[in-house]
CHARMM-style PDB file with segment names, atoms N, HN, CA, C and O in Angstrom:
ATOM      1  N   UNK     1      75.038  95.628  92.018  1.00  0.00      PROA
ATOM      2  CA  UNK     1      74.187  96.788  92.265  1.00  0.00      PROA
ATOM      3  C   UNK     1      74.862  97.758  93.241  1.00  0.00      PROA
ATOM      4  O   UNK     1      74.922  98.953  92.953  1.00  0.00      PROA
ATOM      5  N   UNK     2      75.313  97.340  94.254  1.00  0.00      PROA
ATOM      6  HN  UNK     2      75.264  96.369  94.488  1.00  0.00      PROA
ATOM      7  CA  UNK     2      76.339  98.053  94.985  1.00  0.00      PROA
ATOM      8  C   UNK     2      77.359  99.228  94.786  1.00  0.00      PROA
ATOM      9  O   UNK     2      77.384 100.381  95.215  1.00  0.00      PROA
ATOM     10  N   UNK     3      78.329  98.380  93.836  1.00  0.00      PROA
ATOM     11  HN  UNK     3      78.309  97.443  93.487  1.00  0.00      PROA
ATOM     12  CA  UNK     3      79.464  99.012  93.061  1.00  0.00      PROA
ATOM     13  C   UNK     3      78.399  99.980  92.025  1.00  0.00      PROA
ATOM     14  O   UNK     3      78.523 101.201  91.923  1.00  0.00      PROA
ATOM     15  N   UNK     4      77.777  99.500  91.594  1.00  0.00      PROA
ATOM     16  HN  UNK     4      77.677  98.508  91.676  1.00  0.00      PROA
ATOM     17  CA  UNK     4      77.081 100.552  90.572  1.00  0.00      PROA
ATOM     18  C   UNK     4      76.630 101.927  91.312  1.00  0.00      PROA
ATOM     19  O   UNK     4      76.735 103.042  90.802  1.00  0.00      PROA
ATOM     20  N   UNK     5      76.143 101.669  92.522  1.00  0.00      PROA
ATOM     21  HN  UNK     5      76.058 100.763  92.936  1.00  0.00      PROA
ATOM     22  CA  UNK     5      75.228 102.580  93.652  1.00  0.00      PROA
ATOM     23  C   UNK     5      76.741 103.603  93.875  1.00  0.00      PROA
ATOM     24  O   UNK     5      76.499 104.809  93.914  1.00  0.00      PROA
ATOM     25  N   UNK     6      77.630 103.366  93.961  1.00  0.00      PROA
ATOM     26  HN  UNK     6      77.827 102.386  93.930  1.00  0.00      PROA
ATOM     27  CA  UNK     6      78.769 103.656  95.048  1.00  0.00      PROA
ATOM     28  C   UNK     6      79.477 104.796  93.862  1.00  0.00      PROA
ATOM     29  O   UNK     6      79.639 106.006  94.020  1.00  0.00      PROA
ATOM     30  N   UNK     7      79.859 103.863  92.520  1.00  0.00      PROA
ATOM     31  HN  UNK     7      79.727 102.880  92.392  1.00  0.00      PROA
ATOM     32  CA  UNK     7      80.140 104.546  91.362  1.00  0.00      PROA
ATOM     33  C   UNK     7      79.113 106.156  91.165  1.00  0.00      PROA
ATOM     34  O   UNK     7      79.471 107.330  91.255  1.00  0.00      PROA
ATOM     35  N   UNK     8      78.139 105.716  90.953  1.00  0.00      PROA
ATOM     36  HN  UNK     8      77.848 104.762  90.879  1.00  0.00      PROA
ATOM     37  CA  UNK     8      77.412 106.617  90.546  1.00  0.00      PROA
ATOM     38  C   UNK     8      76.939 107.729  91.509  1.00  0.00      PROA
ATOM     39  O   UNK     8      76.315 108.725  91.143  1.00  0.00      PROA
ATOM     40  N   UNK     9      77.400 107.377  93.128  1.00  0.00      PROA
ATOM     41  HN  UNK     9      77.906 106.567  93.426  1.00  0.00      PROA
ATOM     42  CA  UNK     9      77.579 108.550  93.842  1.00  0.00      PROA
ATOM     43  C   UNK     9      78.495 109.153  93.446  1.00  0.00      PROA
ATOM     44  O   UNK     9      78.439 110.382  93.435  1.00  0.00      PROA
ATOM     45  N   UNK    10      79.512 108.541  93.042  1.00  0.00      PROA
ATOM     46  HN  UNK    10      79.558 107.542  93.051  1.00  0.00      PROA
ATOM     47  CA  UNK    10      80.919 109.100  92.983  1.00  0.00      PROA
ATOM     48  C   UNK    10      81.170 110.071  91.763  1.00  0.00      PROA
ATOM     49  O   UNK    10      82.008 110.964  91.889  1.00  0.00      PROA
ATOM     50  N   UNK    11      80.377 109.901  90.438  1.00  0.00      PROA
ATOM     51  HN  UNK    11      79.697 109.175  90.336  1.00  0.00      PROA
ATOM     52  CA  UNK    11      80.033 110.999  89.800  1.00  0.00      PROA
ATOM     53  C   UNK    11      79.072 111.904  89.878  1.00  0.00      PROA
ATOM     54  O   UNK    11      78.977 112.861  89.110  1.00  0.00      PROA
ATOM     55  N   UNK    12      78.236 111.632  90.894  1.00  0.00      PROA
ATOM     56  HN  UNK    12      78.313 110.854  91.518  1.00  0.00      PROA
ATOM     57  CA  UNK    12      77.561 112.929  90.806  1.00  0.00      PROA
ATOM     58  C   UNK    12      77.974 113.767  92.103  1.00  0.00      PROA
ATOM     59  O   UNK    12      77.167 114.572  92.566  1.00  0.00      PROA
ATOM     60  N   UNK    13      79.252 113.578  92.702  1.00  0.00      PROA
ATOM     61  HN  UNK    13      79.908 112.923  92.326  1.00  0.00      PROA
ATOM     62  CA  UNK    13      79.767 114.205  93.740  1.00  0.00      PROA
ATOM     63  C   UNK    13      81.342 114.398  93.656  1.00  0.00      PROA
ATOM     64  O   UNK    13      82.190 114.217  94.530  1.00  0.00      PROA
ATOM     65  N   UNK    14      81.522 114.957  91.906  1.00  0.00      PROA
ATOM     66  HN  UNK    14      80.833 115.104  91.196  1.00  0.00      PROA
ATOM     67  CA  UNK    14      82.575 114.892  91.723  1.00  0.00      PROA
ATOM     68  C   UNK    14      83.756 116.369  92.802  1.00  0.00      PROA
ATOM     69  O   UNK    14      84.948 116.484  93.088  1.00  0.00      PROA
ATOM     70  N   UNK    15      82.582 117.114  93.023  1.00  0.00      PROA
ATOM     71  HN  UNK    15      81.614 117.021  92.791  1.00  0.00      PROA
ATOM     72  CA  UNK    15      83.620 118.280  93.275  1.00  0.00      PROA
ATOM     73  C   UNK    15      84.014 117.714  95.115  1.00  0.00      PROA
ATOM     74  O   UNK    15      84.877 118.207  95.843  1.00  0.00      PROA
ATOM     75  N   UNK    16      83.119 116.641  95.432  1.00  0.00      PROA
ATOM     76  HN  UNK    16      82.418 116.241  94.840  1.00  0.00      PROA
ATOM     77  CA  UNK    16      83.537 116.321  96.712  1.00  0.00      PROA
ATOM     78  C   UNK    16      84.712 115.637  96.672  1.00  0.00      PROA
ATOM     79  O   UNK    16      85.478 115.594  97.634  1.00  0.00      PROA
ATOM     80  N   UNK    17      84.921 115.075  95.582  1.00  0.00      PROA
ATOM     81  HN  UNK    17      84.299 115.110  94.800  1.00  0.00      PROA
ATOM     82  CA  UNK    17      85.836 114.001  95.411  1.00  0.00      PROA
ATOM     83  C   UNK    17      87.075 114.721  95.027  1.00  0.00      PROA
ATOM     84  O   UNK    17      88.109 114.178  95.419  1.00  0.00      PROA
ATOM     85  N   UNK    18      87.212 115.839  94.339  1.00  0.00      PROA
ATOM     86  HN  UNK    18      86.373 116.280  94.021  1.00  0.00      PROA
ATOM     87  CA  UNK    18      88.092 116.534  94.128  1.00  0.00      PROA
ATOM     88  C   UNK    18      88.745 117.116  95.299  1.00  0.00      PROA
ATOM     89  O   UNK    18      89.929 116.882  95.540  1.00  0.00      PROA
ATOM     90  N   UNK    19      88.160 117.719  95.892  1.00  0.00      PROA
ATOM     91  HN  UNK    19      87.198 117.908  95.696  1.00  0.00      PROA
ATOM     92  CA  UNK    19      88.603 118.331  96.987  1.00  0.00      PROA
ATOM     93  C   UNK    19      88.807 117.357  98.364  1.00  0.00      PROA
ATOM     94  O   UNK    19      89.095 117.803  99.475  1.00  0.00      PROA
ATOM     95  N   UNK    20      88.687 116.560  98.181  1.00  0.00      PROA
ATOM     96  HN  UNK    20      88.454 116.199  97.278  1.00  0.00      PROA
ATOM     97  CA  UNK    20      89.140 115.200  99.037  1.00  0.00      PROA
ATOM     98  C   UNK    20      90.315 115.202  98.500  1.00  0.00      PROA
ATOM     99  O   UNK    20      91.235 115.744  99.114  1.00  0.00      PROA
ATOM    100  N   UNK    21      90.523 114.652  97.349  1.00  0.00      PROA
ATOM    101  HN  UNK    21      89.776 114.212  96.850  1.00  0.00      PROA
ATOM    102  CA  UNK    21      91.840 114.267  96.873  1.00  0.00      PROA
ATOM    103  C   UNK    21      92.485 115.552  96.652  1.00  0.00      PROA
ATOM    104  O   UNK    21      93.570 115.577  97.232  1.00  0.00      PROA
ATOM    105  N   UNK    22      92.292 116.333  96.201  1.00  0.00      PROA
ATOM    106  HN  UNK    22      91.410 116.313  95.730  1.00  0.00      PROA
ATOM    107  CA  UNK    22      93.667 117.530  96.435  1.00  0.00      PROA
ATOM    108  C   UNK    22      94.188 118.204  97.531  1.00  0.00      PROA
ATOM    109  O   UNK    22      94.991 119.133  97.613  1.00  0.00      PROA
ATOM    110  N   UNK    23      93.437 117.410  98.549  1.00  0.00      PROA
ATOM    111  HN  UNK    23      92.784 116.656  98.482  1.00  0.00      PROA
ATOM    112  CA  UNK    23      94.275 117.975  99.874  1.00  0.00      PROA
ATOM    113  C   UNK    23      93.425 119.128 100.515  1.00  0.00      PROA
ATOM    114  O   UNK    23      93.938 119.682 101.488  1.00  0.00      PROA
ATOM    115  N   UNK    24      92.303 119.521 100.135  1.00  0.00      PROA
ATOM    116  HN  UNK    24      91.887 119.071  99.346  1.00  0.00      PROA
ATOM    117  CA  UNK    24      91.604 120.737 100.501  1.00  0.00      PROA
ATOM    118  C   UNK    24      90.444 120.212 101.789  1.00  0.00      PROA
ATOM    119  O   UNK    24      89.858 120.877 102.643  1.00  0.00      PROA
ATOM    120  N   UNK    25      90.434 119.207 101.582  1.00  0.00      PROA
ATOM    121  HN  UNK    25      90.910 118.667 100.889  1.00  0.00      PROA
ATOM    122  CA  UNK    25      89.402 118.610 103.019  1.00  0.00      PROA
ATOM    123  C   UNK    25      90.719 118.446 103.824  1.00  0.00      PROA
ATOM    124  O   UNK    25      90.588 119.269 104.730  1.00  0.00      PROA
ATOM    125  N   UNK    26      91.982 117.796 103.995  1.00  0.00      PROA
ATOM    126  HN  UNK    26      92.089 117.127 103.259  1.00  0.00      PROA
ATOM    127  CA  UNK    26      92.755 118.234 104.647  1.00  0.00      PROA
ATOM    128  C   UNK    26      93.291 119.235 105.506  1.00  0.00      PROA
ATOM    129  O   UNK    26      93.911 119.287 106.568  1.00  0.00      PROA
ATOM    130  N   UNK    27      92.782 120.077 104.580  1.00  0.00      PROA
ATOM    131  HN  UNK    27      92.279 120.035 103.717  1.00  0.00      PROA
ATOM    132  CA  UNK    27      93.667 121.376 105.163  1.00  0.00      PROA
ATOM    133  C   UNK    27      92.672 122.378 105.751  1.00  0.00      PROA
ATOM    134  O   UNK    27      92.992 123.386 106.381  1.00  0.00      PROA
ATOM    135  N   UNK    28      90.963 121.835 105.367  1.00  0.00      PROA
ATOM    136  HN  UNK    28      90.703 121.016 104.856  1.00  0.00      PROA
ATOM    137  CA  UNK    28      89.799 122.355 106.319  1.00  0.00      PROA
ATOM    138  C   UNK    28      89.813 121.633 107.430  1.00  0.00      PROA
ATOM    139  O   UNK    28      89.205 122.004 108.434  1.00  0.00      PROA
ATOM    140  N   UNK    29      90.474 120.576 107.383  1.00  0.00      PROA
ATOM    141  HN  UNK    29      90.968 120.275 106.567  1.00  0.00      PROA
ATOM    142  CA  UNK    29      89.965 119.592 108.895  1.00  0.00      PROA
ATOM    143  C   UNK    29      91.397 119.872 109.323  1.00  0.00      PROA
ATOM    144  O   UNK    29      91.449 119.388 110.453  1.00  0.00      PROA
ATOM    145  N   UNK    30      92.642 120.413 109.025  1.00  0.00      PROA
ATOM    146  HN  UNK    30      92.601 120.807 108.107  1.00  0.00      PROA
ATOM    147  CA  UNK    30      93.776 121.036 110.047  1.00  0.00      PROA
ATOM    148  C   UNK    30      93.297 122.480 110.997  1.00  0.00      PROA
ATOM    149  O   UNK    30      93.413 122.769 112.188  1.00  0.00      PROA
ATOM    150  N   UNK    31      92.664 123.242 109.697  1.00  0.00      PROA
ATOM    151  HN  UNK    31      92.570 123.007 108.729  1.00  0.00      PROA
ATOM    152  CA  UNK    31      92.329 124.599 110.420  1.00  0.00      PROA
ATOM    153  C   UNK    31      91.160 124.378 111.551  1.00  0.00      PROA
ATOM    154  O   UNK    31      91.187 125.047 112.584  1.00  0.00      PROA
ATOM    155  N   UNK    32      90.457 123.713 111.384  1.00  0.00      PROA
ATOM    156  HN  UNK    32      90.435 123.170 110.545  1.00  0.00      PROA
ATOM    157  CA  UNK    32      89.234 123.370 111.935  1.00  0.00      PROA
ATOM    158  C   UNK    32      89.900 122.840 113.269  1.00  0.00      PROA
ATOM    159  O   UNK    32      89.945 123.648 114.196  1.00  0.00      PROA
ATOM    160  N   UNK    33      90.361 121.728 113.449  1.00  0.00      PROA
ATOM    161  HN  UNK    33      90.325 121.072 112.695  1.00  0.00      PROA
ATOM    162  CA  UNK    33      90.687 121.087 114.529  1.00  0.00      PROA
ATOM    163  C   UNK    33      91.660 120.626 115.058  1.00  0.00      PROA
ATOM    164  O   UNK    33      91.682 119.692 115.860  1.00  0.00      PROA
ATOM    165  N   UNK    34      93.038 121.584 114.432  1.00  0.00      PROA
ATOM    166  HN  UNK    34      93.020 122.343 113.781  1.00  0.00      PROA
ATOM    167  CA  UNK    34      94.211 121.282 114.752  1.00  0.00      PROA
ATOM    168  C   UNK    34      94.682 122.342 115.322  1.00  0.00      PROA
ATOM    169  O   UNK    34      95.672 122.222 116.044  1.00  0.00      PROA
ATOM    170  N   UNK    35      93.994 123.791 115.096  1.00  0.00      PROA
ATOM    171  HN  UNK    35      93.190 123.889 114.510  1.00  0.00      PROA
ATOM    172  CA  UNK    35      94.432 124.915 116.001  1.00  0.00      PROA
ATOM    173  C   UNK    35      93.722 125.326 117.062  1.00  0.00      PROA
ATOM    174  O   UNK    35      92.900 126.241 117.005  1.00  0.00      PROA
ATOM    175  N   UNK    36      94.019 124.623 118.164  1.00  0.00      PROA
ATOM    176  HN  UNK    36      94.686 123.880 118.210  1.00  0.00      PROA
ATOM    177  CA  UNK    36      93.667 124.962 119.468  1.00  0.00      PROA
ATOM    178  C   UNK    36      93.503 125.893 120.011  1.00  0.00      PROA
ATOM    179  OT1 UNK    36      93.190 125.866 121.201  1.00  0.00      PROA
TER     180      UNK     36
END
């Protein structure tokens, strides 16, 4: 039930997941808190 719960966040939060993995939450959390 878990894995099912976890999965099925994971498609209905695909554009979060995208932008996790292409480097774009990266590069909001550099600008955000890497320029002092």
């Amino acid at each position: 039930e878990g894995l099912e719960k976890t999965v099925a966040w994971y498609l209905e939060n695909e554009e979060w997941l995208s932008n996790v993995t292409s480097g774009n939450y990266q590069a909001y959390y550099d600008t955000q808190y890497n320029n002092n």
